[in-house]
Predicted model as a PDB file, atoms N, CA, C, CB and O in Angstrom, pLDDT in the B-factor column:
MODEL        1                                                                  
ATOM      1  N   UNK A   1      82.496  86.777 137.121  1.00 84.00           N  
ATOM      2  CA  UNK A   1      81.504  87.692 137.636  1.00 84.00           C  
ATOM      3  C   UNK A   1      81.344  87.541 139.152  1.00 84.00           C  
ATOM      4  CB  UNK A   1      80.174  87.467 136.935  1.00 84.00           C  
ATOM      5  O   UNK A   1      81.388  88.558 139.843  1.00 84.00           O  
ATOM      6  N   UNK A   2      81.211  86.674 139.559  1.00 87.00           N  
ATOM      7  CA  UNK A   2      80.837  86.052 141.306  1.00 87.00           C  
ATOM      8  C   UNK A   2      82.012  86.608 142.053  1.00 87.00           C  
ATOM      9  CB  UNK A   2      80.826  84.037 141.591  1.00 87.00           C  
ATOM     10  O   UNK A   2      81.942  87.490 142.908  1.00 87.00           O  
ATOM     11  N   UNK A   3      83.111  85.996 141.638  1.00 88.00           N  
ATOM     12  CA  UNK A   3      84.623  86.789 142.192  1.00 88.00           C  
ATOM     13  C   UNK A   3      84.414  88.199 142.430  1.00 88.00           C  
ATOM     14  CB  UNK A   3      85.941  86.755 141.038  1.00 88.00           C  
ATOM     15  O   UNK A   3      84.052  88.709 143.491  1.00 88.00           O  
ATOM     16  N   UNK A   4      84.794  89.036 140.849  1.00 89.00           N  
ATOM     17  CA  UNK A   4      84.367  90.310 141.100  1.00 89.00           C  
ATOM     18  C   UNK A   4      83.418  90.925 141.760  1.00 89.00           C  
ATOM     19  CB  UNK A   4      84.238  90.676 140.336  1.00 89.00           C  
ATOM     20  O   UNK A   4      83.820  91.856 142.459  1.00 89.00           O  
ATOM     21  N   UNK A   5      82.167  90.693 141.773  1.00 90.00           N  
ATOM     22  CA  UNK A   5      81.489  90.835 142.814  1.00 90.00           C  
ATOM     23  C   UNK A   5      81.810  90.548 144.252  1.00 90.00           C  
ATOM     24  CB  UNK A   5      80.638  90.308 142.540  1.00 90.00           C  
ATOM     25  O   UNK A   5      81.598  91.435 145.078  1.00 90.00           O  
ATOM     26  N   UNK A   6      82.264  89.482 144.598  1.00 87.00           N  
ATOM     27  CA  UNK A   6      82.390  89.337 146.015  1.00 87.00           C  
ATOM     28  C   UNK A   6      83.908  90.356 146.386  1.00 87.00           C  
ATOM     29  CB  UNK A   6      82.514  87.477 146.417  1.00 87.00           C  
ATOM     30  O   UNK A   6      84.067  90.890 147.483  1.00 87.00           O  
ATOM     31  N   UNK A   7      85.102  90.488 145.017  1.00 88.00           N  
ATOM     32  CA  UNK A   7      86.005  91.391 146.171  1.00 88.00           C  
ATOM     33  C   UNK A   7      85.170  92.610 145.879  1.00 88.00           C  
ATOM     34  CB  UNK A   7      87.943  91.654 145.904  1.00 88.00           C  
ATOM     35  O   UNK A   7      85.381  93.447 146.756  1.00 88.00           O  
ATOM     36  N   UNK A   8      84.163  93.098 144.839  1.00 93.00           N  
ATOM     37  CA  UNK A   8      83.998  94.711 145.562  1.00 93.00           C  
ATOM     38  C   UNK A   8      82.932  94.252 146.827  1.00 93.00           C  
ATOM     39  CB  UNK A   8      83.098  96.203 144.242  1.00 93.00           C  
ATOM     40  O   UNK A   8      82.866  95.240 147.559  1.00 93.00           O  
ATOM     41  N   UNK A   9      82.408  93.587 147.165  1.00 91.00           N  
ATOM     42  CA  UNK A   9      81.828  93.991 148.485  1.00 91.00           C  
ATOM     43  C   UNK A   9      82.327  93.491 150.073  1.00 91.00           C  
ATOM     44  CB  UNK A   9      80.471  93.570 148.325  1.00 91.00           C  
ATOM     45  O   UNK A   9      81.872  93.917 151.134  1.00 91.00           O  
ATOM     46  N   UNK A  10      83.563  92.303 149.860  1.00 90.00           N  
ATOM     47  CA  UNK A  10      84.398  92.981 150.645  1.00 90.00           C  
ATOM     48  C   UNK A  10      85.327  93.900 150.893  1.00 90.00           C  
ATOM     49  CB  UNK A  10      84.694  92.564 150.876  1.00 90.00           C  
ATOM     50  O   UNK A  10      85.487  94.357 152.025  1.00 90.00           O  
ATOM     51  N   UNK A  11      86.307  94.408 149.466  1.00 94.00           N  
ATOM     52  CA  UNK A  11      86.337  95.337 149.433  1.00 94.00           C  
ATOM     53  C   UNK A  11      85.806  96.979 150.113  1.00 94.00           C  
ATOM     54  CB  UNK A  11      86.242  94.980 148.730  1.00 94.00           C  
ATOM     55  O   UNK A  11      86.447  97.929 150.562  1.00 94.00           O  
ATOM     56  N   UNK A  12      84.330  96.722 149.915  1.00 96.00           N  
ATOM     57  CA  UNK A  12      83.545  98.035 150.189  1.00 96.00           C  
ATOM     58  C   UNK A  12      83.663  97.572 151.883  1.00 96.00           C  
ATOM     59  CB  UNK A  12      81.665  98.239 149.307  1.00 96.00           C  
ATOM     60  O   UNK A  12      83.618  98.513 152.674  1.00 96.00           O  
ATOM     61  N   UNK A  13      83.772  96.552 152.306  1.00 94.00           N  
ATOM     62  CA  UNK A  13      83.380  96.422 153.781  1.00 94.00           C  
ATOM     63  C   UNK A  13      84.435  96.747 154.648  1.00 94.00           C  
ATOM     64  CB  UNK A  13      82.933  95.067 154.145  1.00 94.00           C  
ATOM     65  O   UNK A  13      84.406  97.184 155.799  1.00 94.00           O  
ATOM     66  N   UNK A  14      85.992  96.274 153.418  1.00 95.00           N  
ATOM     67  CA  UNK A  14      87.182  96.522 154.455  1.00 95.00           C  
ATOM     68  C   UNK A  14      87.301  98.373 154.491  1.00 95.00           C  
ATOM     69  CB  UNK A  14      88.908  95.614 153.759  1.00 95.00           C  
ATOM     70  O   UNK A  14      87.281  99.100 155.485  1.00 95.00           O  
ATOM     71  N   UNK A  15      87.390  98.646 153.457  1.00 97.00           N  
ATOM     72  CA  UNK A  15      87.060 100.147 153.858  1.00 97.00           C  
ATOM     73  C   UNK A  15      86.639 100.831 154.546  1.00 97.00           C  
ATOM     74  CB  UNK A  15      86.658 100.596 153.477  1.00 97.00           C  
ATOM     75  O   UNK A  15      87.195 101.767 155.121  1.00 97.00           O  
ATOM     76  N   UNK A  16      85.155 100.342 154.632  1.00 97.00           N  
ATOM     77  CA  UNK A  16      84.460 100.900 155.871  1.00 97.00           C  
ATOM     78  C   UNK A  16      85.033 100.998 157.269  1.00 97.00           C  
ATOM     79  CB  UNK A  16      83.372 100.185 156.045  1.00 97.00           C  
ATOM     80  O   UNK A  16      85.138 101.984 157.998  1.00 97.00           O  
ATOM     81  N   UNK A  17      85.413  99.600 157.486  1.00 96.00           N  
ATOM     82  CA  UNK A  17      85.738  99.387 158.809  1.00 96.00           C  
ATOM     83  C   UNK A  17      87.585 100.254 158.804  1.00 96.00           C  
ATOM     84  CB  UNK A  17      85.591  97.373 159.170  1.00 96.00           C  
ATOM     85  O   UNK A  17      88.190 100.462 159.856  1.00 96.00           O  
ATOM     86  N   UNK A  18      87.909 100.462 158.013  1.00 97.00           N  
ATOM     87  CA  UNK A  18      89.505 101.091 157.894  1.00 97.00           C  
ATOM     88  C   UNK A  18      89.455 102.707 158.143  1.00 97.00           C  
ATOM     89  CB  UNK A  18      90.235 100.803 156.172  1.00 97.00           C  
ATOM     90  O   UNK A  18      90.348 103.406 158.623  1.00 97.00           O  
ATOM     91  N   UNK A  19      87.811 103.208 157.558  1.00 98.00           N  
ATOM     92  CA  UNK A  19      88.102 104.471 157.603  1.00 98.00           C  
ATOM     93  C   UNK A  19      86.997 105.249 158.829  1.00 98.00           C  
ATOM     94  CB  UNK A  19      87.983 105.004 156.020  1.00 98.00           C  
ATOM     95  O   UNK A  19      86.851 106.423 159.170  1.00 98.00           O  
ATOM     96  N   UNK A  20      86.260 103.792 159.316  1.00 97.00           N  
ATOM     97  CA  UNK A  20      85.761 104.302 160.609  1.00 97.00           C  
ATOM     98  C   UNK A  20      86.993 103.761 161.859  1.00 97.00           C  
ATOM     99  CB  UNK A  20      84.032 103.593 160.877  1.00 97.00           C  
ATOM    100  O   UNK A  20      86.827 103.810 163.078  1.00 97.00           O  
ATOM    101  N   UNK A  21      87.806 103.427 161.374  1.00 97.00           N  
ATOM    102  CA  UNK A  21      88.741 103.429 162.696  1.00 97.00           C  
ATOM    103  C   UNK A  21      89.501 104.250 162.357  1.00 97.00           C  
ATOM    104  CB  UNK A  21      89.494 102.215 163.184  1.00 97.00           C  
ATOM    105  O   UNK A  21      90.596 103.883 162.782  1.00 97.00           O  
ATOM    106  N   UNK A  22      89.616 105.299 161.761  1.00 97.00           N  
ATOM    107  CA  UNK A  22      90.677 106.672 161.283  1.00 97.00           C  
ATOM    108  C   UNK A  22      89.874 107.275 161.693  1.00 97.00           C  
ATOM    109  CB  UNK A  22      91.218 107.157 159.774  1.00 97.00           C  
ATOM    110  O   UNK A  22      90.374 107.994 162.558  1.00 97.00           O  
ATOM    111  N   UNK A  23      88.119 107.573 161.549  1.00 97.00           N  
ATOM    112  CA  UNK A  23      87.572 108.470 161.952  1.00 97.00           C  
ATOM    113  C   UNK A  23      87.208 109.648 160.569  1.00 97.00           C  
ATOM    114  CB  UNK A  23      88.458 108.869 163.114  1.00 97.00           C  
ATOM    115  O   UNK A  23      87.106 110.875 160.579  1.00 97.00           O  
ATOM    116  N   UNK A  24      87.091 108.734 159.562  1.00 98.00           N  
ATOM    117  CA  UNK A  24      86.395 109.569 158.158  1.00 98.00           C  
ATOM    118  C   UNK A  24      85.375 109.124 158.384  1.00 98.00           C  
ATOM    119  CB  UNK A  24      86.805 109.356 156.561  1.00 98.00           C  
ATOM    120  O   UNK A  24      85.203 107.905 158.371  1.00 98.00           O  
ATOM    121  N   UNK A  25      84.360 110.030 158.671  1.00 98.00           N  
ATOM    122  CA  UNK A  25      82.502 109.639 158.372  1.00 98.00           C  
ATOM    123  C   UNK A  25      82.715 109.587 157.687  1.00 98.00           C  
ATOM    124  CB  UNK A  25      81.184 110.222 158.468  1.00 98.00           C  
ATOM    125  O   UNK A  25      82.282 108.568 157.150  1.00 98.00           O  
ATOM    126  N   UNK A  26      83.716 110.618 156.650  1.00 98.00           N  
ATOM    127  CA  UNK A  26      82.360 110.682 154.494  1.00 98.00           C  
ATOM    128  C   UNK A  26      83.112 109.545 154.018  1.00 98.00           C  
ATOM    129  CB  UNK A  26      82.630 112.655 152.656  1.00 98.00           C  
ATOM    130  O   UNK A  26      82.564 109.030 153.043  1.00 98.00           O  
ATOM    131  N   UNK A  27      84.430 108.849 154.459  1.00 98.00           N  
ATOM    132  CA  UNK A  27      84.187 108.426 153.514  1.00 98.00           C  
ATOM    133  C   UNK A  27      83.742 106.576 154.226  1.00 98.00           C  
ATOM    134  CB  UNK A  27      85.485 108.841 152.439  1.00 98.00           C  
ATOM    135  O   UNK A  27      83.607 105.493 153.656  1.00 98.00           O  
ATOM    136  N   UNK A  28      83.648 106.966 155.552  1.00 97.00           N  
ATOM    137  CA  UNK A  28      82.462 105.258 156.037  1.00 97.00           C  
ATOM    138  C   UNK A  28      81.041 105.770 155.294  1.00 97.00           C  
ATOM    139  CB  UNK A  28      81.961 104.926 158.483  1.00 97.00           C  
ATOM    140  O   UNK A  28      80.796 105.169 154.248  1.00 97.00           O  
ATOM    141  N   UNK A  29      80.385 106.470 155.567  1.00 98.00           N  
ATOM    142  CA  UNK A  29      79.227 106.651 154.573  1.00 98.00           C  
ATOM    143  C   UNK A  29      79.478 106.476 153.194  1.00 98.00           C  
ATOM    144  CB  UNK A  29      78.680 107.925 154.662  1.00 98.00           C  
ATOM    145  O   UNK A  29      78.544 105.736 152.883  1.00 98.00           O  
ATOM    146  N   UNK A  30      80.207 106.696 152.047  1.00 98.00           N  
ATOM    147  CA  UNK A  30      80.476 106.878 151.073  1.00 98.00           C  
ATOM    148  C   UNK A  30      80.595 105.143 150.984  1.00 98.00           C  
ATOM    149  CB  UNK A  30      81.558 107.973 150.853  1.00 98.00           C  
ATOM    150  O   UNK A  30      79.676 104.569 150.400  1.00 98.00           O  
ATOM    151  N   UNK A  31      81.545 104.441 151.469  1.00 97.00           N  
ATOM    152  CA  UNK A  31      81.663 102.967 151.308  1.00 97.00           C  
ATOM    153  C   UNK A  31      80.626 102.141 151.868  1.00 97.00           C  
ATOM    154  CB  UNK A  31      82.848 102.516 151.862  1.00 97.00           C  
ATOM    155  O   UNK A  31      80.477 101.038 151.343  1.00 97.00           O  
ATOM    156  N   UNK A  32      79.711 102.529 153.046  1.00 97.00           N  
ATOM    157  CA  UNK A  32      78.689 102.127 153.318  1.00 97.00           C  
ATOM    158  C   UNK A  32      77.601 102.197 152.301  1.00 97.00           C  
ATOM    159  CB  UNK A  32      78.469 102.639 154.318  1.00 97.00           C  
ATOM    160  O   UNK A  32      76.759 101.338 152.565  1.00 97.00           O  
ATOM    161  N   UNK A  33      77.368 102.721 151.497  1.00 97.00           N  
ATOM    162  CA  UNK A  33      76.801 103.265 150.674  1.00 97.00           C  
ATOM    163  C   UNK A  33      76.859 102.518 149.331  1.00 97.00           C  
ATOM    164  CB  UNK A  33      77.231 104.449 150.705  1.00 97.00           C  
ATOM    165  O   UNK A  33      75.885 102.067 148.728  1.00 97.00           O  
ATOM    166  N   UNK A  34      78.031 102.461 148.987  1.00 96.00           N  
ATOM    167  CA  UNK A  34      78.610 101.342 148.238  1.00 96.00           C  
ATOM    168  C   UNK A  34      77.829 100.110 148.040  1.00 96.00           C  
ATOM    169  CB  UNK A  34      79.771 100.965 148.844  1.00 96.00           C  
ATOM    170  O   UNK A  34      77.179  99.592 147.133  1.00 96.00           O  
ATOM    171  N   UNK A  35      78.297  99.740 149.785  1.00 94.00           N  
ATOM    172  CA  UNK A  35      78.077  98.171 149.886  1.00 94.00           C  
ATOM    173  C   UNK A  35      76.538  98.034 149.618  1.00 94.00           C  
ATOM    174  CB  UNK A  35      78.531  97.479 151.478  1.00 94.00           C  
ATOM    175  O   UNK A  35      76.123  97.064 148.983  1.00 94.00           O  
ATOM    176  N   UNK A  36      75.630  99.061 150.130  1.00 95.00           N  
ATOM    177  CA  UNK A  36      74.651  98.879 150.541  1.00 95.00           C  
ATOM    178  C   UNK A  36      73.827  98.596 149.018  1.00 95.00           C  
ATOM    179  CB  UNK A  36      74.311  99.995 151.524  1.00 95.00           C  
ATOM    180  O   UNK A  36      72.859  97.845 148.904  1.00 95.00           O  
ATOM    181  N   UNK A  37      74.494  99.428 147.831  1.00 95.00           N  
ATOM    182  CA  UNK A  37      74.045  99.606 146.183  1.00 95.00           C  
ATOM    183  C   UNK A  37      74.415  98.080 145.871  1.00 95.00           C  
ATOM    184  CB  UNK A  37      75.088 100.969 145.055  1.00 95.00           C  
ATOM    185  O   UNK A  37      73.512  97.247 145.796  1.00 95.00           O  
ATOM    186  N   UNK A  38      75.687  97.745 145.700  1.00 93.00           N  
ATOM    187  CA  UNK A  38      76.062  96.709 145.640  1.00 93.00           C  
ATOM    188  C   UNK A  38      74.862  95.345 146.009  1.00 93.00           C  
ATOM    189  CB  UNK A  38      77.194  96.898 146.428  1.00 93.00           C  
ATOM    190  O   UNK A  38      74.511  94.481 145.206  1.00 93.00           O  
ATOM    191  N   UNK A  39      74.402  95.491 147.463  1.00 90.00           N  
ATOM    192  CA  UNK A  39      73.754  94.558 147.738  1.00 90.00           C  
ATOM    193  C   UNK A  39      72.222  94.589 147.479  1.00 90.00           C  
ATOM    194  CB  UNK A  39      74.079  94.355 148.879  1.00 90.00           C  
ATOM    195  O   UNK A  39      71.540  93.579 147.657  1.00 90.00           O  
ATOM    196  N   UNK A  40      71.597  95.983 146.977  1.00 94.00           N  
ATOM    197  CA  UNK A  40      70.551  95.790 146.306  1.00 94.00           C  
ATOM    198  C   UNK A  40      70.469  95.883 145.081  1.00 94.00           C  
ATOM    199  CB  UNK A  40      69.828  96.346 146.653  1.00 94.00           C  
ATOM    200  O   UNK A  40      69.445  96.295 144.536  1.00 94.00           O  
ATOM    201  N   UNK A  41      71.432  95.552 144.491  1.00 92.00           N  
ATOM    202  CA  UNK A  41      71.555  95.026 142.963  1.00 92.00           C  
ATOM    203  C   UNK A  41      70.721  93.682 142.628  1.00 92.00           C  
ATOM    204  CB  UNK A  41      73.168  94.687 142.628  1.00 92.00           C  
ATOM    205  O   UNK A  41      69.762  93.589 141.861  1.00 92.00           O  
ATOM    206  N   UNK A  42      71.339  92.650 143.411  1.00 90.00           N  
ATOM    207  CA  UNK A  42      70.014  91.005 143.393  1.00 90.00           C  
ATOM    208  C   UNK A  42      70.606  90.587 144.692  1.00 90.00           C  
ATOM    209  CB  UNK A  42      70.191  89.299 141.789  1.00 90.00           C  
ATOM    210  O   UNK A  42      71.437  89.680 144.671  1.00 90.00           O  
ATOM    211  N   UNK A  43      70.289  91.120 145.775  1.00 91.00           N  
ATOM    212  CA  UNK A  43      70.553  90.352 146.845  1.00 91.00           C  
ATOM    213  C   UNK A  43      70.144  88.596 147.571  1.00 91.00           C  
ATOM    214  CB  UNK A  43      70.154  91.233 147.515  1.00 91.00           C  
ATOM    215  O   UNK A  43      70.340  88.042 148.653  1.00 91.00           O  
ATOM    216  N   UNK A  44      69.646  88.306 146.564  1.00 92.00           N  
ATOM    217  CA  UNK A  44      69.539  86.853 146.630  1.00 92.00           C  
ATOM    218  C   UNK A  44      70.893  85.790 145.952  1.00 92.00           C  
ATOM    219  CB  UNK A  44      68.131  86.592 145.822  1.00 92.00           C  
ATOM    220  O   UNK A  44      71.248  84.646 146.239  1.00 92.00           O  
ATOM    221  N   UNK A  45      71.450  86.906 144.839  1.00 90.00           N  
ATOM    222  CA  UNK A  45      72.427  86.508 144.243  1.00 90.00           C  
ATOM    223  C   UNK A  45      73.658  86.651 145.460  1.00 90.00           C  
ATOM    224  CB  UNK A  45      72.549  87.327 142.880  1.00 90.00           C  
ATOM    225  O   UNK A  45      74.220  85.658 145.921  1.00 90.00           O  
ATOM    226  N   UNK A  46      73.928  87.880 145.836  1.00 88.00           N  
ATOM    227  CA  UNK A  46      75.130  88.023 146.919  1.00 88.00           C  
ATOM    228  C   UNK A  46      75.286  87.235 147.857  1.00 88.00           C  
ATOM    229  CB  UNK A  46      75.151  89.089 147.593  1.00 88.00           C  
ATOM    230  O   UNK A  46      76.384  86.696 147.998  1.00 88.00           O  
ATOM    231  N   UNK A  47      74.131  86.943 148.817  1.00 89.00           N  
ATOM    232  CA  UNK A  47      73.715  86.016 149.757  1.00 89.00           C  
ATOM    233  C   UNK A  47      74.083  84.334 149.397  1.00 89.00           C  
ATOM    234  CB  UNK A  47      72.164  86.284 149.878  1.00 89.00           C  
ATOM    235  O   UNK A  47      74.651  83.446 150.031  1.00 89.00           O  
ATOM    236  N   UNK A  48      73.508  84.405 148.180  1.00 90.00           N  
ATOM    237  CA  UNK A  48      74.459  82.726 147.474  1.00 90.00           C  
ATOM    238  C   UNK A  48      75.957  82.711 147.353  1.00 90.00           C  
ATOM    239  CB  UNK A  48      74.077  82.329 145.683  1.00 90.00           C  
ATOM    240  O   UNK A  48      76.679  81.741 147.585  1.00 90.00           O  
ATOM    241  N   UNK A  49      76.347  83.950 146.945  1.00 87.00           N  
ATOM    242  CA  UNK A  49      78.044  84.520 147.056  1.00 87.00           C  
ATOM    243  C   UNK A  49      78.535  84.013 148.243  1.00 87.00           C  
ATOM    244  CB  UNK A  49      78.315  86.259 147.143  1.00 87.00           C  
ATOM    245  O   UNK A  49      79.357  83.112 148.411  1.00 87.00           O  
ATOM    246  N   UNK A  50      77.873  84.769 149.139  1.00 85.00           N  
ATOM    247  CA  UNK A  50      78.328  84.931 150.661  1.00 85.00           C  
ATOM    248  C   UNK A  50      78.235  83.298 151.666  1.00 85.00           C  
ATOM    249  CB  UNK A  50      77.093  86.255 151.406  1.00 85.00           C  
ATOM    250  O   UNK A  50      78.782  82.975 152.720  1.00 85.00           O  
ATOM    251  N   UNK A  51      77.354  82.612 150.812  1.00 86.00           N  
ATOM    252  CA  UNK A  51      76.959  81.184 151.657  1.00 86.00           C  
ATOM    253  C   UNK A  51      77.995  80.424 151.077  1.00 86.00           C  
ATOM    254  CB  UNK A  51      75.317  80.407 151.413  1.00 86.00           C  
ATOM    255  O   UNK A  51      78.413  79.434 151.678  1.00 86.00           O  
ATOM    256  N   UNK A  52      78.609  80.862 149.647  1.00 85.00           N  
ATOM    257  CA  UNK A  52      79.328  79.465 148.889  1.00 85.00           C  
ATOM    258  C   UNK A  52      81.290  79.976 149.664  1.00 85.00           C  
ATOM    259  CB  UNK A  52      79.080  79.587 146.230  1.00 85.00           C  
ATOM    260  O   UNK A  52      81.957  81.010 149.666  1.00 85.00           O  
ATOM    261  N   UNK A  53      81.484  78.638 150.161  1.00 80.00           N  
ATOM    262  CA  UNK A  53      83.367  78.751 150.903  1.00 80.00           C  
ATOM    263  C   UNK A  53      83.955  78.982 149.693  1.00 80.00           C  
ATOM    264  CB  UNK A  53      84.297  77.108 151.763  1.00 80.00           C  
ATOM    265  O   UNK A  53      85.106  79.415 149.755  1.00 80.00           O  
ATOM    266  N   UNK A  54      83.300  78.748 148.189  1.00 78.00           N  
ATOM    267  CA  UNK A  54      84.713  78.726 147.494  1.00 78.00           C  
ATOM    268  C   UNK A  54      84.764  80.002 147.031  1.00 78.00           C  
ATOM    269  CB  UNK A  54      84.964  77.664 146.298  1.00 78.00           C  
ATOM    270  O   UNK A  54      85.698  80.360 146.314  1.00 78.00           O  
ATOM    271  N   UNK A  55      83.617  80.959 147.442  1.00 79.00           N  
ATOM    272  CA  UNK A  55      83.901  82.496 146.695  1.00 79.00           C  
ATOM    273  C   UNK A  55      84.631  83.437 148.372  1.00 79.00           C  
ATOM    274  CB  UNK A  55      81.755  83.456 145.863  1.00 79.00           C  
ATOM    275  O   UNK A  55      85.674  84.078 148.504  1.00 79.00           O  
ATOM    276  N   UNK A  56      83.259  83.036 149.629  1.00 77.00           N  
ATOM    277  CA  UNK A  56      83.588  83.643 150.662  1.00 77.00           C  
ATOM    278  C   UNK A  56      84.770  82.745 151.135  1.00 77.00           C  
ATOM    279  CB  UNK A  56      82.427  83.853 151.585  1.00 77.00           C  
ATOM    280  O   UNK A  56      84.951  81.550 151.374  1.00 77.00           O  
ATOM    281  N   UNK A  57      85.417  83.789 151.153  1.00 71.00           N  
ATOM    282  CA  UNK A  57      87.124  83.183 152.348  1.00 71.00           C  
ATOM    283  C   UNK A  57      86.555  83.168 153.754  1.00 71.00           C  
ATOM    284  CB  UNK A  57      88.887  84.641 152.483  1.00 71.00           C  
ATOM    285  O   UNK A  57      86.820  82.240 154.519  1.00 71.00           O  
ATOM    286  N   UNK A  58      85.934  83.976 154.035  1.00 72.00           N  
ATOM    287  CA  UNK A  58      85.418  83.835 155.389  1.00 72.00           C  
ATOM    288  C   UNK A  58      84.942  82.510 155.818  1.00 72.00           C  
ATOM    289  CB  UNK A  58      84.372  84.717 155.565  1.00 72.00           C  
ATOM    290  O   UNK A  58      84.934  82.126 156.988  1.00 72.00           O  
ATOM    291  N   UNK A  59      84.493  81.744 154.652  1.00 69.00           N  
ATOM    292  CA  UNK A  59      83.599  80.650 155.427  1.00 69.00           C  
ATOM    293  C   UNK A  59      84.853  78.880 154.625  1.00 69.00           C  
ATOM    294  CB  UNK A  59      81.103  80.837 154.578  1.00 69.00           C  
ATOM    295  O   UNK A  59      84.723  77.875 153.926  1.00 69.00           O  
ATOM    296  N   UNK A  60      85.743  79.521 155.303  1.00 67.00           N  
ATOM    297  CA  UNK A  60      87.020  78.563 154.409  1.00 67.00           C  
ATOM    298  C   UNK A  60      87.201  77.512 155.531  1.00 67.00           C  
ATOM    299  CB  UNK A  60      88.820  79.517 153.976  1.00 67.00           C  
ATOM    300  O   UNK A  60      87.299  76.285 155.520  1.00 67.00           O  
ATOM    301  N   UNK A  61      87.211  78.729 156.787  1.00 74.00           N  
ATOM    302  CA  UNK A  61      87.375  77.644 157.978  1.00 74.00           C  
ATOM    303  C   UNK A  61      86.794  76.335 158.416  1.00 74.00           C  
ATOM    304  CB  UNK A  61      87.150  78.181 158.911  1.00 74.00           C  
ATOM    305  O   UNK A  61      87.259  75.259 158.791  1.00 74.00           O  
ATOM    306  N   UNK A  62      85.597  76.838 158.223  1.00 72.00           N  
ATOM    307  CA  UNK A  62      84.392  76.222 157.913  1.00 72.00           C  
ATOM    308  C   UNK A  62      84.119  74.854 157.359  1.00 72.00           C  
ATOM    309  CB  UNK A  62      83.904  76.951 157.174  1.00 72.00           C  
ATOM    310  O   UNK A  62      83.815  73.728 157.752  1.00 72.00           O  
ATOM    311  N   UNK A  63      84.420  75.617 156.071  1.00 60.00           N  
ATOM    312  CA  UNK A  63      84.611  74.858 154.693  1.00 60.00           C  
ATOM    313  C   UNK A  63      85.388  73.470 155.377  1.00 60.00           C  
ATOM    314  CB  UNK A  63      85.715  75.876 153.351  1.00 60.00           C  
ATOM    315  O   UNK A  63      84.811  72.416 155.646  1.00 60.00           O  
ATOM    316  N   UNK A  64      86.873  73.767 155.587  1.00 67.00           N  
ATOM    317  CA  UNK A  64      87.462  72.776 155.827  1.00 67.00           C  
ATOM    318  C   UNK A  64      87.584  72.104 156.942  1.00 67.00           C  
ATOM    319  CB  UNK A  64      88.280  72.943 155.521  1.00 67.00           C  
ATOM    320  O   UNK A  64      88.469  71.247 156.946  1.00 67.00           O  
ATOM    321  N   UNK A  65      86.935  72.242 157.927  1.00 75.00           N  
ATOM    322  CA  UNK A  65      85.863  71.474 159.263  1.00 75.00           C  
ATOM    323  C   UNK A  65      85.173  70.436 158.679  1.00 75.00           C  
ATOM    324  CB  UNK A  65      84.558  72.500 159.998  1.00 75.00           C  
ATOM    325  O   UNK A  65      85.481  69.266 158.905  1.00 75.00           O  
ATOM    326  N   UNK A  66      84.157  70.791 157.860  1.00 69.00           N  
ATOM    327  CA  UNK A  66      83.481  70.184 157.294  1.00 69.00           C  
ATOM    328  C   UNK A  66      84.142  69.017 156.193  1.00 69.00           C  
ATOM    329  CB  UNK A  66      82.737  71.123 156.874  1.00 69.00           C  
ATOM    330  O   UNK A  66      83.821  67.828 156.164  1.00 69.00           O  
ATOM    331  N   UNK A  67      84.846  69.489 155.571  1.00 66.00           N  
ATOM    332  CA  UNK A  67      85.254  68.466 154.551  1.00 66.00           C  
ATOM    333  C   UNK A  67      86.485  67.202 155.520  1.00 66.00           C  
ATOM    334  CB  UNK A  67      86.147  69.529 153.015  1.00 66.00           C  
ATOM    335  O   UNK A  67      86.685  66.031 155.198  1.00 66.00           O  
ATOM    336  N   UNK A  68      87.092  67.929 156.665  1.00 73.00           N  
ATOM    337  CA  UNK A  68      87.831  66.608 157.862  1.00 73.00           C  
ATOM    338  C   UNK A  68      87.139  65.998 158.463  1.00 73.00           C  
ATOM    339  CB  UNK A  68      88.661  66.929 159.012  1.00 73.00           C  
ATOM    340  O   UNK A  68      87.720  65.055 159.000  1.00 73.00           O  
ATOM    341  N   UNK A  69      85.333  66.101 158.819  1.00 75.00           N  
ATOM    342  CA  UNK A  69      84.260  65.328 159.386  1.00 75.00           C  
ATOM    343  C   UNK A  69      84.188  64.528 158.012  1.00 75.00           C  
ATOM    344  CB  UNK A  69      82.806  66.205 159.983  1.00 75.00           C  
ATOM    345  O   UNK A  69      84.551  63.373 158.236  1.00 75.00           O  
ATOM    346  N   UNK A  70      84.017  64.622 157.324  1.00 75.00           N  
ATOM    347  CA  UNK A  70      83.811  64.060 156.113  1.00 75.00           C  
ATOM    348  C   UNK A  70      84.978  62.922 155.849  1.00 75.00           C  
ATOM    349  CB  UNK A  70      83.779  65.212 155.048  1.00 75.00           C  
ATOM    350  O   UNK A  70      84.429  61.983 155.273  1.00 75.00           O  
ATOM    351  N   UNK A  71      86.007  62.723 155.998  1.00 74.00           N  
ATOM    352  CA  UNK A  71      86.891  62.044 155.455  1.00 74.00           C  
ATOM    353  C   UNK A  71      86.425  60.774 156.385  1.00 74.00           C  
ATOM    354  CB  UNK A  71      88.414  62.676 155.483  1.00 74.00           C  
ATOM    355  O   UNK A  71      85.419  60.744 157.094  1.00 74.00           O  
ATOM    356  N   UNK A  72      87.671  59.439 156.164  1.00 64.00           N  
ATOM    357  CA  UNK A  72      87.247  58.367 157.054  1.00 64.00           C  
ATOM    358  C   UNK A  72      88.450  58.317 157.713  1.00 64.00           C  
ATOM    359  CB  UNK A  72      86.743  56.998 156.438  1.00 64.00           C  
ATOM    360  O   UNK A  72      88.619  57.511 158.628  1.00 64.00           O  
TER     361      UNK A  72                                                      
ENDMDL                                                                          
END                                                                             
């Protein structure tokens, strides 16, 4: 469930940004729109999505900063 959830709302985000650099409003509104349903579904839940490295790739870099301070 957490997975699926997190690729549709990056998913919905890479879109956005793909079809406002082509220059489709309907369909950046249409995926904006998306994301935006998506995230008021339980946005306390997404936000835990979005904080945890092992669902967000984004925060991998991160992730593994942290875990080489960590070693001895």
């Amino acid at each position: 469930q957490a997975e699926h959830t997190m690729a549709q709302y990056r998913g919905f985000q890479f879109l956005t940004h793909q079809y406002q650099q082509l220059g489709y409003q309907e369909k950046v509104t249409y995926y904006r729109e998306q994301s935006k349903a998506l995230l008021s579904e339980n946005p306390q839940k997404l936000a835990n999505y979005l904080a945890d490295p092992h669902l967000n790739f984004y925060k991998w870099e991160e992730f593994k900063s942290r875990l080489a301070e960590e070693r001895p």
